[in-house]
N, C-alpha and C positions, 0 to 999 in steps of 0.2 A: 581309544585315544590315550586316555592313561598310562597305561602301560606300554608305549611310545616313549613317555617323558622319565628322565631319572629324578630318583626322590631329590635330590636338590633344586629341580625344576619343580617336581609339584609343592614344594614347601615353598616358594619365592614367591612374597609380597611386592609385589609393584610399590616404588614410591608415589606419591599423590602426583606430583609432575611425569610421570612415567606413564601410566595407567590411560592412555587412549587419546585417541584425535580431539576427545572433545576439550582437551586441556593448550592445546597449540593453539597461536594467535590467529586473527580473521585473515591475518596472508595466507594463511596455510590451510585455511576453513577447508573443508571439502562440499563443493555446491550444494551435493543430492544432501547432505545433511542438514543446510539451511532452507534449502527447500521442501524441506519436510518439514521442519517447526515451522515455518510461516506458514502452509499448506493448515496443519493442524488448530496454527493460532486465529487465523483467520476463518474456519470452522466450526471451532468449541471455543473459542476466548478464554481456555482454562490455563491457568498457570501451573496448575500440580497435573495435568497432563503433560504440558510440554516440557517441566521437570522430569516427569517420571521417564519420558522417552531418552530425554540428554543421560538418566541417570542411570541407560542401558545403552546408549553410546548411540542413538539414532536422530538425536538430535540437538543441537546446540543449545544452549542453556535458555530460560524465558526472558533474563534480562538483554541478552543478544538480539533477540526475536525485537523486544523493544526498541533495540538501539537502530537495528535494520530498520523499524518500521516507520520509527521518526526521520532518519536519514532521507527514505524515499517520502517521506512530506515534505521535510523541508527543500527538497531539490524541487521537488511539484510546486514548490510555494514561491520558491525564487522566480523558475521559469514561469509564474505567473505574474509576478510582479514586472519582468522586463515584456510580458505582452498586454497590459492593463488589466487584468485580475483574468484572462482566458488560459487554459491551460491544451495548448495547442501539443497532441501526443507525436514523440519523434517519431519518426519514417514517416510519416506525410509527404507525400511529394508533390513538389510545386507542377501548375497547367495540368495536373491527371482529374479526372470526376472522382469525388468522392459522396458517398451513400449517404446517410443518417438514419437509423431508425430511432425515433422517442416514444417511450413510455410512461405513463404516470400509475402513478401505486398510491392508494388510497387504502388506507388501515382505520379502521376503528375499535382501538387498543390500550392499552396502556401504554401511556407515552413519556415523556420525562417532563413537558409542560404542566401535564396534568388534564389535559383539555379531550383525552382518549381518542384524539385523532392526530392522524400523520396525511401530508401530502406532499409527493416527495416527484420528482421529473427526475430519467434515466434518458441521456441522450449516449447513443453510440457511432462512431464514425468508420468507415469501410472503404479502402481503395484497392485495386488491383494492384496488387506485388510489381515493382518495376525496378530493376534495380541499375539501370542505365540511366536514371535521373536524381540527380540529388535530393537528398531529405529537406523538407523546410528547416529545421529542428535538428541537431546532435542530439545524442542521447543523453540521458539524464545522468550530471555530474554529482555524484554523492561523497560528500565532503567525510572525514575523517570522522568516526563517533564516537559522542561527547557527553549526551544525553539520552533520559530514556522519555523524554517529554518533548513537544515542540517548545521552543523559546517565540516562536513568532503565531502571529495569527492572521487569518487570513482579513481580517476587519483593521489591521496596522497597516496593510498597503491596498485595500480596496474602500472609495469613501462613499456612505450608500445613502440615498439621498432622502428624506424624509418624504411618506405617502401624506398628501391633504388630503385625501378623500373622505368628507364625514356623510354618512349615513349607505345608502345601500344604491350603490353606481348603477348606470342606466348605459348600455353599449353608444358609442354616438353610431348613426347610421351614416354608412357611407353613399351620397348619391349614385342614384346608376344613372351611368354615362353612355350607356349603350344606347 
């Protein structure tokens, strides 16, 4: 390939605005490249990975990744506030059966409480593809980005009610009615 190019081409320094996609604004992002740092940040949580990829041109910089990933919170967190803290996912469509599978995940770990367990509920929901019926839901509006942090929290629009329960609960039993 070298000897292709004239020595004036192989002596040319790109200026720092010159030098690749990764320097052009999010209009002009190119997907598969933000889709690879999210992909990887959401994998490794490494920042000097997803530096190291932007800084071979494959993917957008870590503070981007941030700014993306608060965007799509805080859009989640809106649309949970105008349905009382549920986050109903768009394409849903309304009168079709929809699935659910839940799972629970039980860890005994180190955990950020301190208490070395986790127990966490994984709900998933499933409809058949129909596209002759409206979504319950548009899709998720992501406002312009502004921060690499959320400003809101989900405890500012959902108000969660205090448990009395002292000592160790007894199920109540339900009569049979049969």
């Amino acid at each position: 390939m070298y000897e292709a190019k004239s020595s004036k081409q192989m002596m040319y320094i790109p200026k720092h605005s010159e030098s690749g996609f990764r320097h052009l604004s999010s209009k002009h992002e190119n997907p598969h490249v933000l889709g690879v740092g999210l992909k990887v940040h959401t994998y490794t949580r490494s920042k000097h990975l997803v530096n190291y990829l932007h800084a071979n041109n494959v993917s957008v910089d870590y503070t981007r990744i941030l700014r993306v990933e608060t965007q799509l919170a805080e859009a989640v967190a809106r649309r949970m506030k105008l349905t009382n803290g549920i986050f109903v996912p768009p394409g849903l469509k309304k009168g079709k059966p929809i699935f659910f599978a839940v799972d629970n995940i039980d860890f005994s770990e180190d955990t950020p409480d301190g208490k070395h367990t986790l127990h966490g509920t994984m709900m998933t929901v499933f409809q058949q593809e129909d596209n002759a019926t409206e979504p319950i839901n548009a899709t998720l509006e992501l406002e312009a980005p502004i921060n690499r942090s959320l400003r809101s929290t989900l405890a500012s629009f959902v108000e969660l009610n205090p448990c009395d329960v002292k000592g160790i609960p007894s199920p109540r039993l339900m009569p049979n009615t049969e």
